[in-house]
C-alpha positions in Angstrom: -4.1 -121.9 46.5 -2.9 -122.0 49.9 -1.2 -124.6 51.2 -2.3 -126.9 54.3 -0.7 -125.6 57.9 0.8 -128.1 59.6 0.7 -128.0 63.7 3.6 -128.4 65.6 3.1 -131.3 68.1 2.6 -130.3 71.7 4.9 -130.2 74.4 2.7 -132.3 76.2 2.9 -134.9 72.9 6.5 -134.7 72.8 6.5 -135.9 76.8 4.2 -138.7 76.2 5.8 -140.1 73.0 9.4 -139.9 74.9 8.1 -141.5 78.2 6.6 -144.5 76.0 10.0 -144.5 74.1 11.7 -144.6 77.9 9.2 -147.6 78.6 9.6 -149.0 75.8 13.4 -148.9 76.5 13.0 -150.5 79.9 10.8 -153.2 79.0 13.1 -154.0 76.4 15.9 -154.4 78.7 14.2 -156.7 80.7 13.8 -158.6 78.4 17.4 -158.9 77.6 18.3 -159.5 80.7 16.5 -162.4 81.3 13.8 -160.9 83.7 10.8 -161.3 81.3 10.1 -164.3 79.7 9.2 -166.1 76.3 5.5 -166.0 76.8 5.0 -164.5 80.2 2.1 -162.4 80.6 2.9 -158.9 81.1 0.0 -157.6 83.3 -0.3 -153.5 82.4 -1.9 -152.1 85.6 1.1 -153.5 87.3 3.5 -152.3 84.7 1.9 -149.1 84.6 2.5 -148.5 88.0 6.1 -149.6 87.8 7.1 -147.8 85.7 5.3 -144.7 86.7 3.4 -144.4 83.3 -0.4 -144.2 82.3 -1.8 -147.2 80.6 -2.3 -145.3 77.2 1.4 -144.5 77.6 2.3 -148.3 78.2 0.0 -149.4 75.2 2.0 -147.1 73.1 5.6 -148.8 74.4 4.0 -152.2 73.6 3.4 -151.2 70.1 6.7 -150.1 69.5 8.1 -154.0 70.9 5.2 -155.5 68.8 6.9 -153.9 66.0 10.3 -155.5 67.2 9.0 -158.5 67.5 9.3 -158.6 71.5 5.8 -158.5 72.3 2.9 -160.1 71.4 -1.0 -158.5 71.7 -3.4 -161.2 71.9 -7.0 -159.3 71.3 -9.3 -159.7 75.2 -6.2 -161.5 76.6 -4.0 -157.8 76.5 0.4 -158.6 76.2 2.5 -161.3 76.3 6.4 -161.6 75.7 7.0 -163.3 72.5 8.4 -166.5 71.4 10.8 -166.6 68.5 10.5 -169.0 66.1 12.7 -170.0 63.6 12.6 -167.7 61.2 13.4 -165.2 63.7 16.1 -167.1 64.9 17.8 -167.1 61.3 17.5 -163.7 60.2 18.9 -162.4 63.6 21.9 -164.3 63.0 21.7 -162.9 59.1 21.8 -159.1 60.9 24.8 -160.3 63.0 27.0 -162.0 60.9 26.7 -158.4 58.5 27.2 -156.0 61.1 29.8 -157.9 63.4 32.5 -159.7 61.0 32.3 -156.4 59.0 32.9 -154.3 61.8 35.9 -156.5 62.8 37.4 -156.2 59.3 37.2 -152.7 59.9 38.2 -152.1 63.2 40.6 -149.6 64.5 43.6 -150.4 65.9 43.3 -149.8 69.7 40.0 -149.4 69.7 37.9 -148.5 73.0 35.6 -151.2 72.0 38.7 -153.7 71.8 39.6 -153.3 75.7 35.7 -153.9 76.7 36.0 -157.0 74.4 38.7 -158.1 76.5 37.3 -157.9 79.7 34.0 -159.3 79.0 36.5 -162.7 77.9 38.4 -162.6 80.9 34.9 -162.0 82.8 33.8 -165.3 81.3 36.5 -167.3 81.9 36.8 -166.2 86.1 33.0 -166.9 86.1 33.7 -170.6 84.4 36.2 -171.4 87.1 32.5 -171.1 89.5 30.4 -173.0 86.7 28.2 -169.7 86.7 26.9 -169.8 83.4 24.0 -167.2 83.7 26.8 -165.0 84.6 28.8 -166.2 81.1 25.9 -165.4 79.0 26.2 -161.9 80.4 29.3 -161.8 79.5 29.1 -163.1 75.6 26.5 -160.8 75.1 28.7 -157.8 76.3 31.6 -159.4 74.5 29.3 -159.4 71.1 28.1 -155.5 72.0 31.5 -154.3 72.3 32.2 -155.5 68.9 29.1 -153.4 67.7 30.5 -150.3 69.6 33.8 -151.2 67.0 31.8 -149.4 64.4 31.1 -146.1 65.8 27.5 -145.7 65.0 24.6 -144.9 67.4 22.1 -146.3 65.3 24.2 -150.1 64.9 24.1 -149.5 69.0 20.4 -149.5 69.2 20.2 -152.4 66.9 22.0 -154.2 68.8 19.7 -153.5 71.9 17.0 -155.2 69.9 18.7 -158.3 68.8 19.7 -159.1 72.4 16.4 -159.0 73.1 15.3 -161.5 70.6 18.1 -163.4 71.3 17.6 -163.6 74.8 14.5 -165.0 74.2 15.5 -167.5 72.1 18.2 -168.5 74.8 15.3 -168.6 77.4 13.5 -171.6 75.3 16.2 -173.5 76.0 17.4 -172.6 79.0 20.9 -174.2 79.1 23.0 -171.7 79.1 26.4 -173.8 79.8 25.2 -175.7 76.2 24.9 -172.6 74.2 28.4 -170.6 75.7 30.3 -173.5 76.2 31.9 -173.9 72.7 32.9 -169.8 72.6 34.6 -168.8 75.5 38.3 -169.7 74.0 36.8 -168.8 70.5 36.3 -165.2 71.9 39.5 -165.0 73.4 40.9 -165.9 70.0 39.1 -163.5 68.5 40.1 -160.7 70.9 43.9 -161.7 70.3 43.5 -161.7 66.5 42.0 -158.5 66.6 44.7 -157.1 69.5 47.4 -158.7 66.9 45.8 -156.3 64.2 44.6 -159.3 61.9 40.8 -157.9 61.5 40.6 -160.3 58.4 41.7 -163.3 60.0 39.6 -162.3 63.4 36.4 -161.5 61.0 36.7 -164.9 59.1 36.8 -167.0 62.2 34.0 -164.4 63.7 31.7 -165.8 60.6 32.8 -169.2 61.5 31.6 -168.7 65.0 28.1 -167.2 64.2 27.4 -170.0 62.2 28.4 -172.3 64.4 26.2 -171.0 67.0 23.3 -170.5 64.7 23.3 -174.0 64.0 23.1 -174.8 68.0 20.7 -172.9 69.0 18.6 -173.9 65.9 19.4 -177.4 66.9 18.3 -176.7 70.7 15.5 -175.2 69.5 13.7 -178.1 67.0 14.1 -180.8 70.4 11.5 -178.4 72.2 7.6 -178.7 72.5 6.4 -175.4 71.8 2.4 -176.9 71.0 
C-alpha cells in the first residue's frame, strides 16, 4: 500500500504566511508601544493599506494576535484590541517571575544584556528629573527585556514581545504611568548593581520581590476601573 504524497507548500504560500507573520509582528508592536489601544477598533481596509497587505493576509495576522490574546474578533463588528482582565493580568506576571528571576540567578558575569540593563536605569532616572513618565515606561520595559536577553534564547525573546504587549495594555487601562513606575526606578538600579556585584541570588530574590509588588499594583489599579 502506498503511502499518501504530501505537497510541498508554494512559494507563493510561504510569502503570504511570512507577510501575515511580518503583520502580525507590526501590529503587535503597536500595541506595545502604546499606539493601539485597549478596545480601539482596528479598521482592516485602512490597516491593509498601511501595511501594504491584502485583507485575507491581515485576517490571517489577526488570528495569530487572537491566539495571543491581543486582539479580539467580534462576529459583523470585524477587530478590536483586547482588554485584559484579571486573569490575564496574573498569569503574565506567573510567566515573568519564572523566566526573569531565573534568568538573573543564572546570569553571566558581564553579560551584554547587563550594560543595556544599565542604561535603560540611568534612561529612567534623566527622564524623572523632566517628570516624563511615558518616557519611564519605555524605559522599564527595556530594562525588563534586557534581563530576558540575559538568557540567551530567541524563543524567551519573542515571548517577551508578547507579554509587553499584554502588559501594555493592561498599563493603558490605567493610564498613570507615574503610579505604576514610580516605586521601581531605585529598585532597578538595585537590581542592576547586585547583579554588576555578581550576587545573581541576592539580585533574583529581590527581582521576585519586585514582580510581586508590582503585580499587586496594577491588580489594585485595575479593580478601581469601570470596565461595564
Amino acid at each position: 500500500m502506498s503511502s499518501p504524497r504530501t505537497t510541498a507548500p508554494s512559494e507563493g504560500d510561504t510569502a503570504a504566511v511570512s507577510r501575515a507573520m511580518e503583520a502580525a509582528a507590526e501590529i503587535r508592536g503597536r500595541i506595545a508601544n502604546g499606539e493601539l489601544k485597549p478596545g480601539d477598533r482596528v479598521p482592516e481596509a485602512k490597516l491593509a493599506e498601511s501595511l501594504g497587505i491584502s485583507r485575507n493576509t491581515l485576517r490571517e495576522a489577526f488570528r495569530t494576535l487572537s491566539q495571543e490574546g491581543l486582539i479580539t474578533q467580534v462576529p459583523h463588528r470585524g477587530a478590536c484590541v483586547a482588554i485584559p482582565n484579571i486573569n490575564t493580568i496574573i498569569d503574565v506576571y506567573r510567566v515573568r517571575r519564572l523566566v526573569e528571576c531565573q534568568a538573573v540567578a543564572e546570569a553571566l558575569p558581564r553579560h551584554p544584556a547587563l550594560a543595556k540593563m544599565r542604561a535603560a536605569v540611568e534612561e529612567a532616572l534623566e527622564h524623572r528629573k523632566r517628570d516624563d513618565w511615558p518616557a519611564i515606561a519605555g524605559a522599564n520595559i527595556r530594562f525588563h527585556q534586557a534581563i530576558f536577553e540575559l538568557a540567551d534564547s530567541p524563543r524567551l525573546n519573542r515571548l517577551y514581545g508578547q507579554l509587553t504587549a499584554e502588559l501594555r495594555l493592561a498599563f493603558g487601562l490605567i493610564d498613570d504611568p507615574e503610579y505604576l513606575h514610580a516605586p521601581f526606578l531605585e529598585r532597578n538600579l538595585e537590581i542592576v548593581e547586585l547583579l554588576e556585584a555578581g550576587q545573581t541570588e541576592r539580585a533574583a530574590s529581590q527581582l521576585k520581590d519586585y514582580l510581586f509588588l508590582a503585580e499587586r499594583i496594577l491588580l489594585a489599579g485595575y479593580e478601581r476601573l469601570d470596565l461595564d
